[in-house]
Structure formats: structure tokens, C-alpha cells
NUPAVEX-787858 format. One record per residue (C-alpha): residue in one letter; z, y, x. Coordinates in Angstrom, 3 decimals, always signed. Layout:
REM NUPAVEX-787858
<miro><resn>A</resn><z>Z</z><y>Y</y><x>X</x></miro>
...
//
This chain:
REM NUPAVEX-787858
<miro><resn>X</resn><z>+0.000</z><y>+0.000</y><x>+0.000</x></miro>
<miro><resn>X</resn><z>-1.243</z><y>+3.396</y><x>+1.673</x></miro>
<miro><resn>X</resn><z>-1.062</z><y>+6.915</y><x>+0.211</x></miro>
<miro><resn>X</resn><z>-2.819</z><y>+9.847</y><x>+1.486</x></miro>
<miro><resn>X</resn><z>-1.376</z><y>+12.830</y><x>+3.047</x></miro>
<miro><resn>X</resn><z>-1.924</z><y>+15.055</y><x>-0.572</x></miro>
<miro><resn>X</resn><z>-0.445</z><y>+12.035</y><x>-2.188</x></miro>
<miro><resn>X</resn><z>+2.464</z><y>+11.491</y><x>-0.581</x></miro>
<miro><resn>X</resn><z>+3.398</z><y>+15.130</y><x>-0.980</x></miro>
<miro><resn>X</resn><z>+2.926</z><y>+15.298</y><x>-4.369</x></miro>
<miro><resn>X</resn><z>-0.392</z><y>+17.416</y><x>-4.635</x></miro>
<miro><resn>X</resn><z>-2.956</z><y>+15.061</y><x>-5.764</x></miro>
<miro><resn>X</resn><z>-1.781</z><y>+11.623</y><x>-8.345</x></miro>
<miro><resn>X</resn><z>+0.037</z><y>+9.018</y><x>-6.574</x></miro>
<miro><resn>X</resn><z>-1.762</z><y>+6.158</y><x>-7.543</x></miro>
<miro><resn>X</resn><z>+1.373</z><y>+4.044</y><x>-7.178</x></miro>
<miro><resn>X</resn><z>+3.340</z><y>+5.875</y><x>-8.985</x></miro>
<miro><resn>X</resn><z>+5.209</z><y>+4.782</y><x>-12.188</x></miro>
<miro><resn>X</resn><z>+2.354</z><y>+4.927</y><x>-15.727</x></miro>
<miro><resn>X</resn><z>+3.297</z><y>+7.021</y><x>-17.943</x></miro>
<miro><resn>X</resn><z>+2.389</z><y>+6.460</y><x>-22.008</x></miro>
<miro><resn>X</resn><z>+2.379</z><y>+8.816</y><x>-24.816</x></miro>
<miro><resn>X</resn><z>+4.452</z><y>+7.822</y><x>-27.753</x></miro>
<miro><resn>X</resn><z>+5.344</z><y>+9.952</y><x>-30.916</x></miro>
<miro><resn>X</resn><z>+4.107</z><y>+13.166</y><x>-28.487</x></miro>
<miro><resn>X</resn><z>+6.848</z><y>+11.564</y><x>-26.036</x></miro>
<miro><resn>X</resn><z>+6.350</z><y>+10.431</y><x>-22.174</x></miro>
<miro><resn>X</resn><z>+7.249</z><y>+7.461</y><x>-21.651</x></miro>
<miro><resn>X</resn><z>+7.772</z><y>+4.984</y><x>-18.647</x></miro>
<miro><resn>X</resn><z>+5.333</z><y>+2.261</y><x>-19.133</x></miro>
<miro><resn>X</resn><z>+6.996</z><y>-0.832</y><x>-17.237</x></miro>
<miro><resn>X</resn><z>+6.751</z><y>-4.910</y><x>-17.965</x></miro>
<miro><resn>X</resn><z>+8.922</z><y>-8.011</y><x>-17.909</x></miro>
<miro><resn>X</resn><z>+8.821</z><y>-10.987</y><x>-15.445</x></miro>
<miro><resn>X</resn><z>+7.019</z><y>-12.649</y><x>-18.150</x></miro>
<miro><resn>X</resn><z>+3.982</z><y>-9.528</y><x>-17.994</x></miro>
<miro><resn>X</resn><z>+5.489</z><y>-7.962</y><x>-21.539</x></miro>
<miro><resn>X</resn><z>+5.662</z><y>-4.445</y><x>-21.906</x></miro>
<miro><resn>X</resn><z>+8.532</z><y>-2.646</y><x>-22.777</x></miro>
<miro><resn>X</resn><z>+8.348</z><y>+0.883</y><x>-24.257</x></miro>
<miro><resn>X</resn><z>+11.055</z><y>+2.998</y><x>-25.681</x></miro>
<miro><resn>X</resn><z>+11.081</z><y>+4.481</y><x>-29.391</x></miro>
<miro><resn>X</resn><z>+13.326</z><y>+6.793</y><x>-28.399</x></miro>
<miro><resn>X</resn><z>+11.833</z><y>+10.227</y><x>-28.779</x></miro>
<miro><resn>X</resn><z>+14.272</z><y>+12.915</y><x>-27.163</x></miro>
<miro><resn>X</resn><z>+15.987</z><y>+10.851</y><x>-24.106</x></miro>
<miro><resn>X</resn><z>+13.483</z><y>+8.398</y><x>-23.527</x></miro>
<miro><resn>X</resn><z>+14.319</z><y>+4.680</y><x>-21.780</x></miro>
<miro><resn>X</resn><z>+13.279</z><y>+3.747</y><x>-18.407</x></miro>
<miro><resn>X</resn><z>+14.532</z><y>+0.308</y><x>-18.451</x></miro>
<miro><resn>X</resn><z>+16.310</z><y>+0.208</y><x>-15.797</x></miro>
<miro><resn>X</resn><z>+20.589</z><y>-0.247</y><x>-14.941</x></miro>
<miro><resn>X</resn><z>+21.254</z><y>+3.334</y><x>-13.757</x></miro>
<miro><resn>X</resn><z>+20.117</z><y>+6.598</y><x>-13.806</x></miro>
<miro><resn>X</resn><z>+18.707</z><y>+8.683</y><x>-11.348</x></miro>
<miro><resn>X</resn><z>+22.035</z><y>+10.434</y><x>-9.772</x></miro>
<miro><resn>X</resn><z>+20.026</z><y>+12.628</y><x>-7.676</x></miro>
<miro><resn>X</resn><z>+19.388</z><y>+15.540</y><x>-10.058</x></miro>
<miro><resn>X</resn><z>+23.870</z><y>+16.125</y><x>-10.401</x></miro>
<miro><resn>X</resn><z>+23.585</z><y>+15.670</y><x>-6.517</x></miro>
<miro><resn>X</resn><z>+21.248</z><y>+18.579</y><x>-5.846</x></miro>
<miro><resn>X</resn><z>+22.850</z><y>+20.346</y><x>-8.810</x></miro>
<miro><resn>X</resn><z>+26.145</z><y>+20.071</y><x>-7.593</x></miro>
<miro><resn>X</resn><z>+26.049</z><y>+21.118</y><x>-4.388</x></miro>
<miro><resn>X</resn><z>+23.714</z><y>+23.778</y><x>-4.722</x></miro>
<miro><resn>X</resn><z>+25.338</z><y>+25.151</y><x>-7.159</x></miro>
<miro><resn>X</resn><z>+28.645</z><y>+25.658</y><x>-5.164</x></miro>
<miro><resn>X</resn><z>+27.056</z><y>+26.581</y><x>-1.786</x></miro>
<miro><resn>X</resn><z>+25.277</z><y>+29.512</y><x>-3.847</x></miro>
<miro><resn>X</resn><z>+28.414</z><y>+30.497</y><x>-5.589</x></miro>
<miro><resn>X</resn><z>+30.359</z><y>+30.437</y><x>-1.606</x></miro>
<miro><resn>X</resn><z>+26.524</z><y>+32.229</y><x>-0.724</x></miro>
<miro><resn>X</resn><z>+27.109</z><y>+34.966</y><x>-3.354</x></miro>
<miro><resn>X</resn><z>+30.666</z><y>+35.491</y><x>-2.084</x></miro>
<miro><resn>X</resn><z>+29.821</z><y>+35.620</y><x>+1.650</x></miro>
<miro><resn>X</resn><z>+26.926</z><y>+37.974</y><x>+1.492</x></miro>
<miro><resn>X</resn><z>+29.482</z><y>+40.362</y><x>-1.197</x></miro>
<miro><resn>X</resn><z>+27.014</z><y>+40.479</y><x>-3.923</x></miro>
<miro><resn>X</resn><z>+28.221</z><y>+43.503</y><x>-6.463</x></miro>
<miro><resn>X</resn><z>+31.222</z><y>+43.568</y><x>-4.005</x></miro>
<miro><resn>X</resn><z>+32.391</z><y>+40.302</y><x>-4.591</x></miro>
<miro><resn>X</resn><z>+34.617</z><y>+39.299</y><x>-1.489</x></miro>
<miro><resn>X</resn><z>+37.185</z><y>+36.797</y><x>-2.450</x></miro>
<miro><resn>X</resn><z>+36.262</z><y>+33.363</y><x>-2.351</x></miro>
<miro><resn>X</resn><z>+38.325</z><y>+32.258</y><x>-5.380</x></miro>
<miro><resn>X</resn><z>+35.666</z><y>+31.566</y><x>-7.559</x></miro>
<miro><resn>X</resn><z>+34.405</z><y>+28.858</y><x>-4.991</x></miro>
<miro><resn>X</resn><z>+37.205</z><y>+26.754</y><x>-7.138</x></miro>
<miro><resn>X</resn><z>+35.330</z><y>+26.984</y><x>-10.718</x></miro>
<miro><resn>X</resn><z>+32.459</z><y>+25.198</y><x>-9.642</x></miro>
<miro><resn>X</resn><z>+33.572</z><y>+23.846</y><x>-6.029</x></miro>
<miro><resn>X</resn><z>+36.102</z><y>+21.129</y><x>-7.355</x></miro>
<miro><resn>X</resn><z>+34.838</z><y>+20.351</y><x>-10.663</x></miro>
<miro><resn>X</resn><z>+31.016</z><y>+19.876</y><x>-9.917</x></miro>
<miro><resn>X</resn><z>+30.452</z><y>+20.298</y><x>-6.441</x></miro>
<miro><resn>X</resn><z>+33.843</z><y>+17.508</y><x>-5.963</x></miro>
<miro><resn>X</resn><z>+34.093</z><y>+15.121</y><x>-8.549</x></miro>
<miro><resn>X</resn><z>+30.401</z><y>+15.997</y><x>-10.372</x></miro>
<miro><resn>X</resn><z>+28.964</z><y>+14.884</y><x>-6.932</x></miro>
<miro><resn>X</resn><z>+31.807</z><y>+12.041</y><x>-5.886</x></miro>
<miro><resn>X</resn><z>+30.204</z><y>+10.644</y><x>-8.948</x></miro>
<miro><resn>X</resn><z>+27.012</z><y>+10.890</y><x>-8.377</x></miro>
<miro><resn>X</resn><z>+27.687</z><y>+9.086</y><x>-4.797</x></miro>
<miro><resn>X</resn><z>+29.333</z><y>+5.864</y><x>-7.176</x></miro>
<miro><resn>X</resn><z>+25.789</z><y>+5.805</y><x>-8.829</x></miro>
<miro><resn>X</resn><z>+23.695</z><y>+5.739</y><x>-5.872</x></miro>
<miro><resn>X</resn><z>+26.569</z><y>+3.166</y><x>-4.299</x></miro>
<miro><resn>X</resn><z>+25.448</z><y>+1.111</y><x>-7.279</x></miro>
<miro><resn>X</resn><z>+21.914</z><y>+2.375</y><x>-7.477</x></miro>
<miro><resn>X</resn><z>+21.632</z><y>+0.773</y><x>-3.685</x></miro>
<miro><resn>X</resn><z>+20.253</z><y>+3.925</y><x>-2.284</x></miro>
<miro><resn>X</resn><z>+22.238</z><y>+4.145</y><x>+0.598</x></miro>
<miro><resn>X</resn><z>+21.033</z><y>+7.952</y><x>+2.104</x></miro>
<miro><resn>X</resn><z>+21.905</z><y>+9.330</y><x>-1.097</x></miro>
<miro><resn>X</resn><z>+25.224</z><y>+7.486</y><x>-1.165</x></miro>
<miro><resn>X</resn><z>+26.207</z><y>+8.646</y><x>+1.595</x></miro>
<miro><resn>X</resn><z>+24.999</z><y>+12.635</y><x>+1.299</x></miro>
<miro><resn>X</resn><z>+26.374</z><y>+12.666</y><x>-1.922</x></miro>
<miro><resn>X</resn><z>+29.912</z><y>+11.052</y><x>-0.921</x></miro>
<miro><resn>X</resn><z>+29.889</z><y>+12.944</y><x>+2.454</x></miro>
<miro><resn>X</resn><z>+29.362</z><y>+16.286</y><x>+0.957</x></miro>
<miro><resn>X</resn><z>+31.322</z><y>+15.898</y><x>-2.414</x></miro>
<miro><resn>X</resn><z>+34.453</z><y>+15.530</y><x>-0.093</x></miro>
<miro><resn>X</resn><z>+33.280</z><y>+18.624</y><x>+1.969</x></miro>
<miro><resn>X</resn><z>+32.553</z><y>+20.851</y><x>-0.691</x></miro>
<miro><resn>X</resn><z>+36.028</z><y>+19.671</y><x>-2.425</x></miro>
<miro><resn>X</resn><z>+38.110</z><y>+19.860</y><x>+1.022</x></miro>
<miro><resn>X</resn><z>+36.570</z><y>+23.327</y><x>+1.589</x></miro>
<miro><resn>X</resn><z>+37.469</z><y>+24.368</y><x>-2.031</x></miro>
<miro><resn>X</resn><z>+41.120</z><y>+23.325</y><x>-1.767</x></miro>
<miro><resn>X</resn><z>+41.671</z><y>+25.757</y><x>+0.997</x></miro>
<miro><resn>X</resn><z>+41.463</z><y>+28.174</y><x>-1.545</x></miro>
<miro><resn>X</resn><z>+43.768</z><y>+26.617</y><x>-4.584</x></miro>
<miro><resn>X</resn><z>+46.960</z><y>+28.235</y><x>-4.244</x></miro>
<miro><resn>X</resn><z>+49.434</z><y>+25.436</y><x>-5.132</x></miro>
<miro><resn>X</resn><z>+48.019</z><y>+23.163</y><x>-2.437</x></miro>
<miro><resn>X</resn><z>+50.278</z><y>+25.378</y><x>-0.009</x></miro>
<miro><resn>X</resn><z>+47.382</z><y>+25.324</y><x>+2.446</x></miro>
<miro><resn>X</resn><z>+47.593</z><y>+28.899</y><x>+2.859</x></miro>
<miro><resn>X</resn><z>+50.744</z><y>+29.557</y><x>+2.405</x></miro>
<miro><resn>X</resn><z>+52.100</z><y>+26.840</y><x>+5.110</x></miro>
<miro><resn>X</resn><z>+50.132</z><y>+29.231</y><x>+8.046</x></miro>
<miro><resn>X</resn><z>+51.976</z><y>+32.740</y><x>+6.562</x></miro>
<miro><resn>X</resn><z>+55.659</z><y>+31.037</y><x>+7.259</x></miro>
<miro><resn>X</resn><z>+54.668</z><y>+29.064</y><x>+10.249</x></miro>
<miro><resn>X</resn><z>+54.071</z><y>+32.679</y><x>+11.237</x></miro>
<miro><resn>X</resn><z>+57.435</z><y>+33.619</y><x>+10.506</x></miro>
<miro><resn>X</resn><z>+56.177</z><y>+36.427</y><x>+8.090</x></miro>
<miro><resn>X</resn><z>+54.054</z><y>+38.206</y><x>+10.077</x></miro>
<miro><resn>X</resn><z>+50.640</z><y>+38.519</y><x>+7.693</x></miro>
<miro><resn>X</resn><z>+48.783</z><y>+39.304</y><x>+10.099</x></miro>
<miro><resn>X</resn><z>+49.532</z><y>+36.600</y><x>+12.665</x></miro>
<miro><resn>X</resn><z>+49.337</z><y>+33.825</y><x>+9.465</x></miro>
<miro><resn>X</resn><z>+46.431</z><y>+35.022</y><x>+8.628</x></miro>
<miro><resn>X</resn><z>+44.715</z><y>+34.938</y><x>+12.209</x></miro>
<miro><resn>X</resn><z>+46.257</z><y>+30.981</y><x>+12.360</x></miro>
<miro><resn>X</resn><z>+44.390</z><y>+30.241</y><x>+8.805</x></miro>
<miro><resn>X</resn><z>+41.234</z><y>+31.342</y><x>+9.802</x></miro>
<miro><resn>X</resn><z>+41.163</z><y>+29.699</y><x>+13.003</x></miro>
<miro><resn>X</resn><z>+41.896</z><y>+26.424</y><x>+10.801</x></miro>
<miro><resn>X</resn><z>+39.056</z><y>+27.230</y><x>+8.478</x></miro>
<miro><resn>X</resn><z>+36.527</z><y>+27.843</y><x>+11.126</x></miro>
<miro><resn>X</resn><z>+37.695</z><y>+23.874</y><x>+12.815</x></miro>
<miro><resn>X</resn><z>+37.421</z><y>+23.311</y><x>+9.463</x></miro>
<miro><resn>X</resn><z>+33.834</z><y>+24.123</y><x>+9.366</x></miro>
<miro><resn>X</resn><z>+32.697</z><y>+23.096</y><x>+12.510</x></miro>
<miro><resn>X</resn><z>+34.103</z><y>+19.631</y><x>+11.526</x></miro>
<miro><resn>X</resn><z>+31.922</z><y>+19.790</y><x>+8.671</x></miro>
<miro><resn>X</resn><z>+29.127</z><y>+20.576</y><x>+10.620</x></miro>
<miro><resn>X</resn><z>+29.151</z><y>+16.862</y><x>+12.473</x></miro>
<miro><resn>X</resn><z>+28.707</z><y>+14.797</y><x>+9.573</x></miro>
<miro><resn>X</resn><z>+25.716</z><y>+16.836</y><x>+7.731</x></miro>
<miro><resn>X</resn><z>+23.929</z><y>+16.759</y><x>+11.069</x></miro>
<miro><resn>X</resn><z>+24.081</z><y>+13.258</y><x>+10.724</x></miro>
<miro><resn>X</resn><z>+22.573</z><y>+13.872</y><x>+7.106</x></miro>
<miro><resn>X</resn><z>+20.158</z><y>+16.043</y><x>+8.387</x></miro>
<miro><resn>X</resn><z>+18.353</z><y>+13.047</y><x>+11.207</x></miro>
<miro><resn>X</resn><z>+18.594</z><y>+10.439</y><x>+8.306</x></miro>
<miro><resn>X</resn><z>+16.808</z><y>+13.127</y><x>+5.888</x></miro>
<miro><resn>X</resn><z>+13.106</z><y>+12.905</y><x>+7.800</x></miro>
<miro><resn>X</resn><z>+12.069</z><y>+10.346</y><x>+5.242</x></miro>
<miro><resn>X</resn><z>+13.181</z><y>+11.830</y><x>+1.823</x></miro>
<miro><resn>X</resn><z>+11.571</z><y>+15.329</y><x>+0.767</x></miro>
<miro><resn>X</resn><z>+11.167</z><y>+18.562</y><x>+2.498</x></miro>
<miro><resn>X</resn><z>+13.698</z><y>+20.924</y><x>+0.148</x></miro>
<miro><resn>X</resn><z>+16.132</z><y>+18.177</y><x>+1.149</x></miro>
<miro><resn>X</resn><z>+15.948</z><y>+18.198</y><x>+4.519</x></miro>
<miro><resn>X</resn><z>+15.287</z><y>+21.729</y><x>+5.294</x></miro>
<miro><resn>X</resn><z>+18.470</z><y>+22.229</y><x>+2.849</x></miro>
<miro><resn>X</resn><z>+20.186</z><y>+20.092</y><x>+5.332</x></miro>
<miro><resn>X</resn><z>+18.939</z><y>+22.251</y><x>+8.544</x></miro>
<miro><resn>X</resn><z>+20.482</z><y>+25.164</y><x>+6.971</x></miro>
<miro><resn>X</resn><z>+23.635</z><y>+23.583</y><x>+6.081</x></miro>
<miro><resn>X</resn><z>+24.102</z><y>+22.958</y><x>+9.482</x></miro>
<miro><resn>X</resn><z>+22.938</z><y>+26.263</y><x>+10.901</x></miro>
<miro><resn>X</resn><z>+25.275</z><y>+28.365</y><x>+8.593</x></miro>
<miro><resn>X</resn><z>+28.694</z><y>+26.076</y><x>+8.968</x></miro>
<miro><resn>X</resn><z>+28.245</z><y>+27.071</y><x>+12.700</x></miro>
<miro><resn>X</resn><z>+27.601</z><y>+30.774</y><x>+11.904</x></miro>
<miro><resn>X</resn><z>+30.471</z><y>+30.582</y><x>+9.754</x></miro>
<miro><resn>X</resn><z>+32.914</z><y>+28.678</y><x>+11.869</x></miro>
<miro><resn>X</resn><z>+31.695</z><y>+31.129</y><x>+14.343</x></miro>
<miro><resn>X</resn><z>+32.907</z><y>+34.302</y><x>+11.986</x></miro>
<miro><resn>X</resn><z>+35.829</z><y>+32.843</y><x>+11.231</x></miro>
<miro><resn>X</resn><z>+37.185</z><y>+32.853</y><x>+14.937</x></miro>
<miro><resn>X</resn><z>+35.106</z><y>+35.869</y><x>+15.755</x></miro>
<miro><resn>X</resn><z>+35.670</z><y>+37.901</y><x>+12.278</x></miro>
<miro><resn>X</resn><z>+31.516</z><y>+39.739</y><x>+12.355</x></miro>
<miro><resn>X</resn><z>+30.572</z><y>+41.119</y><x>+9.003</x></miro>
<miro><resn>X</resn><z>+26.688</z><y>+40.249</y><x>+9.977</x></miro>
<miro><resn>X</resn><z>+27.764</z><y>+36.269</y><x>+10.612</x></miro>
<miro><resn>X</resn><z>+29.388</z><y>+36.074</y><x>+7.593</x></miro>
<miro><resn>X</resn><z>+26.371</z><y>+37.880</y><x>+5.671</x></miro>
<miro><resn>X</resn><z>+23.755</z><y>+35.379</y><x>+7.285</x></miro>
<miro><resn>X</resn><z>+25.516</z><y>+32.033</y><x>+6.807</x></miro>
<miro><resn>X</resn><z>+25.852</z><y>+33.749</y><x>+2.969</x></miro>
<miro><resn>X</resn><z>+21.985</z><y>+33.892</y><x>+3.309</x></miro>
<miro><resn>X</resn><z>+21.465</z><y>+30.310</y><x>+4.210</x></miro>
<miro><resn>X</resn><z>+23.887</z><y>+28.737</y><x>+1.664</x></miro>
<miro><resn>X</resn><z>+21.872</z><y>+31.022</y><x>-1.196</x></miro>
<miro><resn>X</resn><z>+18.756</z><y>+29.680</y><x>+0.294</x></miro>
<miro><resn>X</resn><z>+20.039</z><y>+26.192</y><x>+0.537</x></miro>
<miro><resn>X</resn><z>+21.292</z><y>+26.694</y><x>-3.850</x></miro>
<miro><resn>X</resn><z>+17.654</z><y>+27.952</y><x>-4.341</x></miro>
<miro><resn>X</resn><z>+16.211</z><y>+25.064</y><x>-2.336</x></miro>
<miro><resn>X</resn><z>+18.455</z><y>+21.883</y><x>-4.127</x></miro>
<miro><resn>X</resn><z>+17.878</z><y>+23.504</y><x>-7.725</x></miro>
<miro><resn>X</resn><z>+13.765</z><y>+23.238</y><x>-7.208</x></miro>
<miro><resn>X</resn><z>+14.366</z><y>+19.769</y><x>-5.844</x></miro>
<miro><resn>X</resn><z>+16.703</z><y>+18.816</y><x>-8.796</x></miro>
<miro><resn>X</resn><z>+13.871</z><y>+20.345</y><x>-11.375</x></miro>
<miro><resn>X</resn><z>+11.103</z><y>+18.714</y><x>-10.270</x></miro>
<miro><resn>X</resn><z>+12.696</z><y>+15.171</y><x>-9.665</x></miro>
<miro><resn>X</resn><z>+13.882</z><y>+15.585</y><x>-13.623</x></miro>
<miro><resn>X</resn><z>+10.191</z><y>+16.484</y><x>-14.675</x></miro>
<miro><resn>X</resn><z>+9.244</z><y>+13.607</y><x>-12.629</x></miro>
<miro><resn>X</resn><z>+10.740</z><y>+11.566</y><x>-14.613</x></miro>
<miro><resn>X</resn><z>+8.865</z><y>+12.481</y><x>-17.345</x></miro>
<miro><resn>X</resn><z>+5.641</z><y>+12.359</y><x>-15.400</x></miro>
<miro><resn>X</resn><z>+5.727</z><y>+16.451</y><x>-15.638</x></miro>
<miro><resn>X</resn><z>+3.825</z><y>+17.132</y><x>-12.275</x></miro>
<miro><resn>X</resn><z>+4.248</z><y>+20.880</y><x>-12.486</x></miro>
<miro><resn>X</resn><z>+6.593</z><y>+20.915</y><x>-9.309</x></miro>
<miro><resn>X</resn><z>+5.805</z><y>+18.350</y><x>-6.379</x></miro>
<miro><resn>X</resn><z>+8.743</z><y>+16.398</y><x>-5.013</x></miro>
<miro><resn>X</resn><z>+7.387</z><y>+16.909</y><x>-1.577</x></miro>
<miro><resn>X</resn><z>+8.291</z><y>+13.637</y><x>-0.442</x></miro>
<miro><resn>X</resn><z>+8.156</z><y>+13.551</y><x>+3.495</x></miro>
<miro><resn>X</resn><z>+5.318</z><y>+11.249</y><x>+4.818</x></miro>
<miro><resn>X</resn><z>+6.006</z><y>+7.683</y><x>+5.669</x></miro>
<miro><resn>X</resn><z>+4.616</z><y>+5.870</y><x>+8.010</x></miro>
<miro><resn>X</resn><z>+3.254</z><y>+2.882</y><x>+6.082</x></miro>
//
């Protein structure tokens, strides 16, 4: 089985691809049994695709773009915005347990890459998040370890934050060599990911208004970047090819 360069990218009709019918004005999956039946779905507004588990990818891309635009938004002081607070409304919910369980799926899907983004980054996007969550006592531990001085506690807590970060930056670096072989808003989302923990880390130990605006830059970039690749996998599904995947080419 060989695809063209077009094909693979998802400019020209993959002629591997899944067929799609049209039922009731509906697209539908067109797939058969072991015994060469074919199985369609009467189901007119969430249509069937016959198989054990959904596609977690979309809440994956969702997720975490989501919260790195919201911690984008925040870092680059859109309308003023400065504290990071508002990282929790989104940060735990969706970009922690929303993508945690989105990493179960995939476990169960057997799609190991995604598995282990999803997992990885779930618990990075939730760790970072809990910084800010007053009644962890995260903060507050650094202001009496400082014996009251403010301005010493808060020096200590962002040196933290920025290990913090440039922990986080080992593990989607990983990510970001195993991406090669998925799709290009993936694993460009990944480069960035890495560039603008470091910039961060970087401002957090070296407080610069200018790092903190650029790693801001790259995390809105990075939102902007999963929510197209969420979008088009979902109209994918419905064999919608307004927005190519832009699957990275194999080598097959």
C-alpha cells in the first residue's frame, strides 16, 4: 500500500482511506464483517463507526490547547490580564482530568504515542495548574520558609516554578522526536512547547518582561495550532475534507 506525497498530506483523496455512504443526508462509515456484510448505522445525528472506542484525540488537542492559550493569554497580558489564576478553570478540569482521560482511551485504543502525549501532558498541565490553587499550600510553604520576608518567598517560588518548567521541558522533547510520524500541527505544536517552557523557565529565574511575552506567543500559537488539528480530525470523521489532517509522510 503506497500513497502519494498530496495524499498522504491530505490534499488530494486518500484512496485508502475509510468509504464514506450517504444515508438519510447523513455520512456514514461504510465498513464490513469478517463474514464480507456491511454494517451501516441508522443513526442520523451521531452516526456509528463500529468500532470499541472513540477517537480520544479531538479532547486531547482540545484540552491542552485550550489551557496553554488560556496560560498564553495570561503571559502575553492580554487587556491587562497578569495573574495566572484563571490557568485553574480550564487547567485542572480539562487540560488535567479531560486529557488524563483521554490518555485511558488511547491506553485502550492501543495507540501508544497518543497514550503517552496525552498522559504525559495531562499531568503537566495539572502539576503546573496546582501551583496556582491556593489550598495546596504550594505557595504559601516558600513565603514562611522565608521567614516572612515577601520578597525573599517570592524569589524561592519562582526559582521552583522555573525547575518546574525546565523539568517539563524533558519529557515533551521526548514527545516532540516520537511526533515525526503523526501530523504537522502536532509536531510543530510540540517544537513550540518545548521552545517556550525554556523561555519561560528562563523568565522565571531571570524575571524579563519580553521572555515572558514570547513564551505567551508560542503557547497562543501552540492553542491555535491543536484547535485546527482537533477540527479537522472531527470532520474527518465524517469524511468532511475541508481541513487536511496533514499527516506527516511515512516511509512505506
Amino acid at each position: 500500500m503506497s500513497r502519494t506525497l498530496s495524499e498522504q498530506l491530505g490534499f488530494k483523496p486518500d484512496p485508502h482511506a475509510p468509504e464514506h455512504i450517504t444515508h438519510g443526508g447523513q455520512k456514514l462509515t461504510r465498513v464490513y464483517t469478517k463474514g464480507g456484510h456491511e454494517l451501516d448505522s441508522q443513526q442520523k445525528g451521531l452516526p456509528v463507526y463500529h468500532r470499541r472506542i472513540a477517537n480520544p484525540y479531538p479532547v486531547f488537542a482540545i484540552g491542552i490547547g485550550a489551557s496553554l492559550l488560556t496560560l498564553g493569554l495570561v503571559f502575553v497580558e492580554a487587556r491587562g490580564l497578569q495573574n495566572p489564576q484563571i490557568l485553574l478553570n480550564i487547567g485542572l478540569p480539562l487540560g488535567g482530568i479531560g486529557v488524563m482521560t483521554a490518555a485511558m482511551f488511547s491506553f485502550a485504543e492501543g495507540n501508544t504515542f497518543l497514550a503517552t502525549a496525552a498522559g504525559t501532558l495531562a499531568g503537566l498541565v495539572g502539576g503546573i495548574s496546582l501551583v496556582f490553587l491556593p489550598w495546596t499550600g504550594i505557595q504559601q510553604a516558600y513565603l514562611e520558609e522565608a521567614n516572612g520576608d515577601v520578597v525573599m518567598g517570592l524569589a524561592e517560588l519562582n526559582k521552583a516554578v522555573a525547575f518546574l518548567f525546565f523539568g517539563a521541558m524533558i519529557p515533551v522533547f521526548g514527545l516532540l522526536l516520537a511526533s515525526f510520524k503523526t501530523a504537522i500541527p502536532l509536531s510543530i505544536s510540540a517544537l513550540l512547547i518545548v521552545i517556550a517552557l525554556i523561555i519561560q523557565g528562563t523568565a522565571y529565574l531571570n524575571p524579563m518582561v519580553s521572555l515572558t511575552k514570547t513564551a505567551g506567543a508560542l503557547f497562543i500559537i501552540v492553542g491555535i495550532l491543536l484547535f485546527y488539528s482537533a477540527t479537522a480530525v472531527l470532520l474527518q470523521e465524517e469524511g468532511v475534507k475541508i481541513l487536511p489532517v496533514l499527516p506527516l509522510p511515512r516511509m512505506e
